[in-house]
Residue, then its C-alpha position, 0 to 999 in steps of 0.5 A: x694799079x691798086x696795090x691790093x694783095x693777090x689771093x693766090x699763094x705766095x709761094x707759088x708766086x715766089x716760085x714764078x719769080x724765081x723761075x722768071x730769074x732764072x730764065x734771065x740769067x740771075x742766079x739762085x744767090x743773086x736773086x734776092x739782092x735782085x728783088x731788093x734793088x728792083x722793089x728797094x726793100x731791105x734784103x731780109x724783106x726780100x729773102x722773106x719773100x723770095x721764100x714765100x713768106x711775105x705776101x706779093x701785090x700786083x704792083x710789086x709783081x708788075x714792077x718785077x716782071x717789066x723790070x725782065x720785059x715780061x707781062x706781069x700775067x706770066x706771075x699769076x696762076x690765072x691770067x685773067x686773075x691780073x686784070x680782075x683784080x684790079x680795082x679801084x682806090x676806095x674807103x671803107x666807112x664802118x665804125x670805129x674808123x674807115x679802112x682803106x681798100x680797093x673796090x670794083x663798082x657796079x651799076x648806079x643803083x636806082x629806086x629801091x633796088x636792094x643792096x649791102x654795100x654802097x659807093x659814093x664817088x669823092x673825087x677820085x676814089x669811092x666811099x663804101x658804106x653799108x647801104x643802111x648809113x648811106x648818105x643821099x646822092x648817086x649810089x653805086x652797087x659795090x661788086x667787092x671789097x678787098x682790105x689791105x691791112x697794115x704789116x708793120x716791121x716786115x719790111x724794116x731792116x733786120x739788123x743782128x746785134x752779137x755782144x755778150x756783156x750782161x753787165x752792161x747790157x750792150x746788145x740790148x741798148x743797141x737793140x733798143x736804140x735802132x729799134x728806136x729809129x726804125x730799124x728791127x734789131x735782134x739781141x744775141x749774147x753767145x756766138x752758138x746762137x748767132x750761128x744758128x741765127x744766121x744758118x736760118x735768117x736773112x739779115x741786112x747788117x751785122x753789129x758784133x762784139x770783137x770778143x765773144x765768150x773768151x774768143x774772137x768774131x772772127x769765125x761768126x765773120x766768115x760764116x756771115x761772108x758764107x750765109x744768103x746775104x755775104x755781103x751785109x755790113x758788119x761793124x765791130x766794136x770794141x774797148x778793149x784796145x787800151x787793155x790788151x785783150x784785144x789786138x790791132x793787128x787782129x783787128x785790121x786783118x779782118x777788116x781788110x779781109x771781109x770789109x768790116x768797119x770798126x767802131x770803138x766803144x763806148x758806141x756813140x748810138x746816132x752814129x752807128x745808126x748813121x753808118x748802119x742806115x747808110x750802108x744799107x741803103x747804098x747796098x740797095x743802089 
């Protein structure tokens, strides 16, 4: 079944897959570590569209609703939308690159019958051409053309990077780093706006600063223990051990009560890219 995206809104189409949950005994809170391990996207891919702000394909609605042992017709406004829209694999050769696409064929064209577009069959998918650059060979009326464009970075990982160290700037590097590496990481310097980042945000993981602006993350840890994603990893950092500012015993306390991992500065980046990928994925098993 093609992958092309289905017209009808995403919204609504997020709303019949909450509903189908719900129906199947997963919660309201559960339903987006759900969809994550049903399609294996990242949590805050799947929150996204859980909310109607990404959009669904055909095949990800299919995979959802067999997955509850329903037909993928109950997730489509119109049922007969399900099977007209399934097209077949085609190219579609304009300048100045062809575009991948899905195509429904009509009749092979004979003699001088007018038409727009055209198709090729090469091998198993078409070549869709504007009939005035058609090669010769057998030709086929195309019916229609769907596209489906490239969405880069909506379904990478959403990584928060909480350090305020404008000196050093280690929210930054971090950030460049995993970026680097195909990961989304997003800098914060200050916890009032990583609060309200996380009050509004789905996030997969969570690097902080134990020390924050004369204060501790420990406030920022209980509240990402209370958000969408409670169960995201969260790796603190610190250097400040040898000094004093920071308290072991502070340290391991919250470690033990919320699950965190630490790791010592200065950060060794192919490491924490090491841990953050691997708990991630772990987290969608």
């Amino acid at each position: 079944m093609p992958e092309n995206n289905i017209r009808t809104d995403s919204l609504a189409i997020a709303i019949r897959v909450r509903n189908l949950m719900e129906r199947h005994g997963v919660s309201k809170r559960a339903q987006a570590s759900e969809l994550s391990r049903i399609l294996d996207l990242s949590f805050s891919a799947a929150s996204r569209k859980m909310k109607g702000q990404l959009p669904w394909d055909l095949k990800q609605l299919s995979i959802v609703a067999t997955r509850f042992g329903e037909s993928p017709s109950i997730l489509v406004e119109n049922n007969e939308d399900f099977e007209d829209s399934a097209g077949e694999e085609g190219t579609l050769m304009v300048s100045p690159r062809a575009l991948a696409c899905s195509v429904r064929i009509g009749d092979e064209l004979g003699g001088k019958r007018p038409a727009d577009l055209v198709a090729v069959r090469a091998g198993n998918r078409w070549n869709v051409y504007p009939a005035e650059i058609a090669p010769g060979g057998r030709l086929f009326n195309v019916l229609s053309v769907e596209l489906r464009p490239t969405l880069p970075h909506i379904e990478k990982p959403v990584i928060a990077v909480l350090d305020d160290d404008t000196e050093t700037h280690e929210a930054n590097n971090v950030c460049d780093y995993l970026n680097d590496h195909g990961l989304n990481a997003v800098p914060f310097y200050d916890l009032p706006s990583f609060r309200e980042a996380i009050r509004n945000n789905a996030f997969d993981a969570f690097v902080l600063d134990w020390l924050i602006n004369d204060d501790t993350a420990e406030s920022a840890i209980v509240e990402i223990r209370k958000a969408e994603n409670y169960s995201a990893p969260i790796f603190l950092l610190t250097g400040q051990l040898k000094s004093g500012k920071a308290r072991e015993d502070d340290i391991a306390r919250v470690i033990q009560q919320f699950g965190c991992k630490w790791i010592e500065k200065p950060v060794r980046m192919p490491l924490l890219f090491s841990e953050i990928s691997h708990e991630i994925n772990r987290s969608t098993l």
